[in-house]
C-alpha positions in Angstrom: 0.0 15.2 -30.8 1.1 12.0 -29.9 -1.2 9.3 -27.3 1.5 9.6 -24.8 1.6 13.3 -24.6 -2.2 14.0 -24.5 -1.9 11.3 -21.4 0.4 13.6 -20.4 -1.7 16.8 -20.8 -4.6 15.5 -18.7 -2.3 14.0 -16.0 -0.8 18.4 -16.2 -4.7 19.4 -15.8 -5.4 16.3 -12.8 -2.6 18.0 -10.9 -3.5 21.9 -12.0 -6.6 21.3 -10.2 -6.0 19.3 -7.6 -2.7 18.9 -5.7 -1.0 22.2 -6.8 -4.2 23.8 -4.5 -3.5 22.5 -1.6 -0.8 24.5 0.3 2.1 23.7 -1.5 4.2 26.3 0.4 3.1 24.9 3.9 4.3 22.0 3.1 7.6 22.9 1.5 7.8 24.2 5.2 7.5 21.5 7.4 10.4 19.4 8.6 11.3 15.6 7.7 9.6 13.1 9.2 10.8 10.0 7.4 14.0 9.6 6.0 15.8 6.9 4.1 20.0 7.5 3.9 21.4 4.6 1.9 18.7 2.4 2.5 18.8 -0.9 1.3 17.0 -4.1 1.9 17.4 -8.0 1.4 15.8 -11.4 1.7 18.9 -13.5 2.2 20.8 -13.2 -0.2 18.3 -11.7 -2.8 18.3 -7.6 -3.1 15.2 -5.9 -3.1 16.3 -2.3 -2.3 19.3 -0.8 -3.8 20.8 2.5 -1.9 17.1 4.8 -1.5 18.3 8.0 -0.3 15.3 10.4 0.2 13.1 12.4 2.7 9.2 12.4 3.3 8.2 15.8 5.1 5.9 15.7 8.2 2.2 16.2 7.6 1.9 15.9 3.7 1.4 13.3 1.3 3.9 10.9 -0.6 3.2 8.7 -3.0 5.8 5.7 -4.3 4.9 4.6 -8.3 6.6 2.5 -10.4 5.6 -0.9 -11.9 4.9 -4.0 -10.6 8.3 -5.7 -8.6 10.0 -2.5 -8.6 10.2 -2.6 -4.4 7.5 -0.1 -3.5 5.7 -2.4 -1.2 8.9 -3.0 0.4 9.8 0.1 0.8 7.1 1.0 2.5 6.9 -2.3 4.5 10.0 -1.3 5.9 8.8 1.4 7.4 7.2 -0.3 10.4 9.8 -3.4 10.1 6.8 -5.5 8.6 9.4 -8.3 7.3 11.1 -9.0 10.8 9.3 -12.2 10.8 10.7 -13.3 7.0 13.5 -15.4 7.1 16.5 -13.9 6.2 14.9 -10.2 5.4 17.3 -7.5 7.0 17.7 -3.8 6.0 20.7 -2.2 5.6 21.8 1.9 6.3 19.8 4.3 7.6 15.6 4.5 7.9 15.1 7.4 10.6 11.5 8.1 11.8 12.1 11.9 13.3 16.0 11.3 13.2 16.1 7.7 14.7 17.2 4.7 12.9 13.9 2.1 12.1 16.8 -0.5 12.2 18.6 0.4 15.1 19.5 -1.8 17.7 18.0 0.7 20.2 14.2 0.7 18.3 12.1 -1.6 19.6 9.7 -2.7 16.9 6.6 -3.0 18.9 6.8 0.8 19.9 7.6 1.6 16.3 4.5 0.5 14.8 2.2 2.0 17.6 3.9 5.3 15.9 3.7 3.8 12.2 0.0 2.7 11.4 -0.6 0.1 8.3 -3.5 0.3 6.0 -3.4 -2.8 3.4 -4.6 -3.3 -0.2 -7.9 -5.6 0.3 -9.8 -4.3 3.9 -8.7 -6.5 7.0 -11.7 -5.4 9.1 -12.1 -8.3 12.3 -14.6 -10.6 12.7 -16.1 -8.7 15.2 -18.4 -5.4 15.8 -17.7 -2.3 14.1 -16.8 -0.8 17.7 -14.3 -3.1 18.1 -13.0 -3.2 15.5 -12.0 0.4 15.7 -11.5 -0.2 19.9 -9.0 -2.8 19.0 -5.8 -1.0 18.5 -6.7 1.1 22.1 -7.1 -2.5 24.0 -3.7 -3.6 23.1 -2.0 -0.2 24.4 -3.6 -0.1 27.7 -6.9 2.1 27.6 -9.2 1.0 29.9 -11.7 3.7 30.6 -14.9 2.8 28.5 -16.1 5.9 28.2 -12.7 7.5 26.9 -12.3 4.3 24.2 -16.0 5.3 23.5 -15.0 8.7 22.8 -12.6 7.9 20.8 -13.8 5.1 18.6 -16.4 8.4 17.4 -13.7 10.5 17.0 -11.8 8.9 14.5 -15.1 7.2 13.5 -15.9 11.1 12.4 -12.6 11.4 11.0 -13.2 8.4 8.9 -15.7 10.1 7.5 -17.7 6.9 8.9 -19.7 7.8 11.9 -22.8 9.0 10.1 -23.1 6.3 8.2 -22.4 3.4 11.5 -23.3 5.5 14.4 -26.6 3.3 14.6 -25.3 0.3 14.1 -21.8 0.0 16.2 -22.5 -3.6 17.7 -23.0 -5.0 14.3 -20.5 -7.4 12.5 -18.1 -5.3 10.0 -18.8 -7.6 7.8 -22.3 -6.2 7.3 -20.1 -2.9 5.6 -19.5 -2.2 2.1 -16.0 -2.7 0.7 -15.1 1.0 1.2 -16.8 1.6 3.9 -14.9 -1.4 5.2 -11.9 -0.1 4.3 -12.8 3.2 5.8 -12.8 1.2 9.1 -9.4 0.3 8.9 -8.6 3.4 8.5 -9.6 4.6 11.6 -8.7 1.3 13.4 -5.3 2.4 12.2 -5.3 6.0 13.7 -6.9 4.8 16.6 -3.8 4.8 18.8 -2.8 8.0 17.3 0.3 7.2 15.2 2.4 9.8 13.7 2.7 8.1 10.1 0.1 6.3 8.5 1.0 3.7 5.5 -1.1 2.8 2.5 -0.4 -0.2 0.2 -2.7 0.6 -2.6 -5.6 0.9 -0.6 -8.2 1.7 -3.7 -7.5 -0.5 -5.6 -10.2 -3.1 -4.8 -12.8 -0.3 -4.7 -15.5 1.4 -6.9 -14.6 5.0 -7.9 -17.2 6.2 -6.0 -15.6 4.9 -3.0 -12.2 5.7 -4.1 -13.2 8.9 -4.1 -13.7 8.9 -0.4 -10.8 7.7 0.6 -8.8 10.0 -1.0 -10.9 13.1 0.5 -10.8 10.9 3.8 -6.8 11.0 2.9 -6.5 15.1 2.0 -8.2 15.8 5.4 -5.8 12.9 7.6 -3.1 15.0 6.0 -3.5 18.2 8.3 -2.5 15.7 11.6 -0.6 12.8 10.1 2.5 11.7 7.7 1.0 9.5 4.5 2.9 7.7 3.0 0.7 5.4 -0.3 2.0 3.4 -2.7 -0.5 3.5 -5.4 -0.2 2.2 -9.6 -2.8 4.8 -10.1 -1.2 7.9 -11.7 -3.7 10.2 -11.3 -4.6 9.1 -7.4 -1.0 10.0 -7.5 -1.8 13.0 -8.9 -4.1 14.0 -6.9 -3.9 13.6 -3.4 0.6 13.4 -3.4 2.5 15.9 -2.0 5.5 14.4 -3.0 6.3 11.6 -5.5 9.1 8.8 -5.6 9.2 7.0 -9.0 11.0 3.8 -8.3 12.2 1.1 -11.1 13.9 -2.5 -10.8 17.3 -2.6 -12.1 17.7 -4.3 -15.4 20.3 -6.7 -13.9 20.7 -6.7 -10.3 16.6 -7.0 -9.8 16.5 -4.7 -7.2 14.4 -1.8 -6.6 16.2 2.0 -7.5 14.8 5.0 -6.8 15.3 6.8 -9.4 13.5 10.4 -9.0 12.1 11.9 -6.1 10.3 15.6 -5.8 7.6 17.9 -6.0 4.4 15.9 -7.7 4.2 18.9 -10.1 7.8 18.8 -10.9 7.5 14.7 -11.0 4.5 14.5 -13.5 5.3 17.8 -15.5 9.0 18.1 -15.7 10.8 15.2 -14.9 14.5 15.3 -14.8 14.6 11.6 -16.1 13.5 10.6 -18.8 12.9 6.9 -17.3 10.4 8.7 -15.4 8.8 10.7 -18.0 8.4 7.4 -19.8 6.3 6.0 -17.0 3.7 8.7 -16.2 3.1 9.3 -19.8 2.3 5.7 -20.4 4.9 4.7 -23.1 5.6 1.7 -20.6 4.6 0.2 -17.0 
C-alpha cells in the first residue's frame, strides 16, 4: 500500500473517531447561517476570489484547507469585511450572514463584526489585565454595570475553559499567560459581546499540542451556541473538530482562489468527488 494511501487510512480512522461522533444528524438539520452566492473578491485589479458559491450551517464547524495562497484567509476575512481599510479591496456577489448581504449597501460594518467575532493566528491579547482584556469588547458596546461585565468576563472566562486556571489572578498583565492560554483569552474576548459567528485564522498553529488540544475541545463545546468558521493547514485538526469542509485551490492561471469541493468532512476526507481534492488530503501535494 502506497504512503499516500496509508496517510489516507489514518486521516479515515482521525475522522471515525472523532467528528463522525458528534451529532452529524443535528447538524445536517440546522439552517444556513453563512452563505456565499457567487462571491468574489479583489484588490484592485488583482483577483483573489473567483465565484465561491457555498453555505456554512448554523451552530457546527467549518473548516477552509487548501495550500498556501489559495484565498482561505480571504475568504474568511471577508466575512466581517476585515479588508475595508485596503486600498482598492472590494467584494463582489453575494456574502449573506442569515440572508443579508455582508456587502450590501444597507450593512453597516461596525454592527457586522459585533455579530462576526475574529480569532487571529499568533494571540493578540492587550497590554492590559486579564479582566480587561476579556471586558474590552463589553466597554466598546455600552455595558456599564460592573457587576454585570464582572459576571460576564467569568462566564465566558468558564467557557474558555480559562477561569480556573486565572480566577486568582484577573488584575494581572496577560502577558504573564502562556501562549495557549493566551490565546484562550482571545477567545473569550471574542465571544464576549456575544456574536453569532466566531472566525479562526489558524489559531493553533503557534501552539504546543498540548495546548492545541484545548483549543479544539474549547472549539467542540463553542459549537453548541456559536457558528465556526477555521481555516486551518492541519488535516487532521480538520478532521477532527469540522463539520463541514471547503477545499479551496488557486487557479493555475488567473491566481485566484476556487473553491473547488465543499461537503460533509467524511465525505471530503473519505470520498472526494475531485480528485484535486483527494490529491490534497492524502498528501501527494500541498
Amino acid at each position: 500500500m502506497s504512503e499516500a494511501r496509508l496517510q489516507a487510512g489514518g486521516l479515515a480512522r482521525t475522522i471515525a473517531v472523532g467528528a463522525l461522533a458528534r451529532q452529524r444528524e443535528a447538524t445536517e438539520q440546522l439552517g444556513h447561517k453563512l452563505e456565499a452566492k457567487h462571491f468574489n473578491f479583489y484588490y484592485g485589479a488583482f483577483q483573489a476570489l473567483d465565484d465561491i458559491t457555498l453555505a456554512m450551517r448554523e451552530r457546527s464547524i467549518t473548516a477552509i484547507i487548501g495550500p498556501s495562497g489559495c484565498g482561505k484567509s480571504t475568504l474568511l476575512r471577508a466575512i466581517n469585511r476585515m479588508h475595508d481599510q485596503t486600498p482598492g479591496a472590494r467584494g463582489q456577489g453575494e456574502l449573506l450572514l442569515d440572508g443579508q448581504n455582508i456587502y450590501g449597501a444597507e450593512t453597516d460594518p461596525v454592527l457586522l463584526r459585533r455579530r462576526v467575532g475574529m480569532v487571529f493566528q499568533r494571540p493578540n491579547a492587550f497590554a492590559q489585565s486579564i479582566f480587561a482584556n476579556v471586558a474590552y469588547g463589553l466597554h466598546i458596546i455600552g455595558w456599564r454595570d460592573r457587576a454585570q461585565i464582572a459576571e460576564r468576563v467569568e462566564r465566558v472566562l468558564w467557557q474558555a475553559a480559562l477561569w480556573d486556571e486565572v480566577k486568582d489572578r484577573l488584575t494581572h498583565s496577560a502577558y504573564g499567560l502562556s501562549g495557549g492560554q493566551q490565546q484562550r483569552l482571545c477567545i473569550a474576548r471574542a465571544i464576549a459581546p456575544r456574536p453569532d459567528v466566531l472566525l479562526m485564522d489558524e489559531p493553533c498553529s503557534a501552539l504546543d499540542p498540548i495546548a492545541t488540544l484545548k483549543i479544539e475541545e474549547l472549539m467542540l463545546d463553542l459549537r453548541r451556541e456559536y457558528t465556526i468558521v477555521i481555516v486551518t493547514h492541519n488535516m487532521q485538526q480538520a478532521a477532527r473538530v469540522s463539520d463541514e469542509t471547503a477545499f479551496m485551490l488557486m487557479h493555475s492561471q488567473s491566481r485566484a482562489g476556487q473553491l473547488i469541493e465543499f461537503g460533509a468532512t467524511n465525505q471530503i476526507f473519505t470520498h472526494p468527488k475531485d480528485q484535486r481534492t483527494e490529491d490534497y488530503v492524502t498528501g501527494r501535494f500541498g
